[in-house]
Phi, psi and omega in degrees: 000356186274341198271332191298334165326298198304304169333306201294294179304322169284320195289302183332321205277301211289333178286333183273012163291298189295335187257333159307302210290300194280350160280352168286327198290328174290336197269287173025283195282310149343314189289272200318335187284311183308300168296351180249355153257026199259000000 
């Protein structure tokens, strides 16, 4: 049970990479579709 912090914190860490990445990549795409019908 000593080791679950740590674990607990690397996955966290690692989804909010994942969840970082992929909400820049929609506002990106986004983005860029806005400024090109504009």
């Amino acid at each position: 049970m000593s080791f679950y912090p740590i674990s607990f914190c690397y996955i966290s860490g690692y989804l909010k990479t994942v969840f970082y990445k992929t909400n820049n990549r929609i506002f990106n795409t986004e983005y860029s579709i806005n400024t090109g019908s504009k």
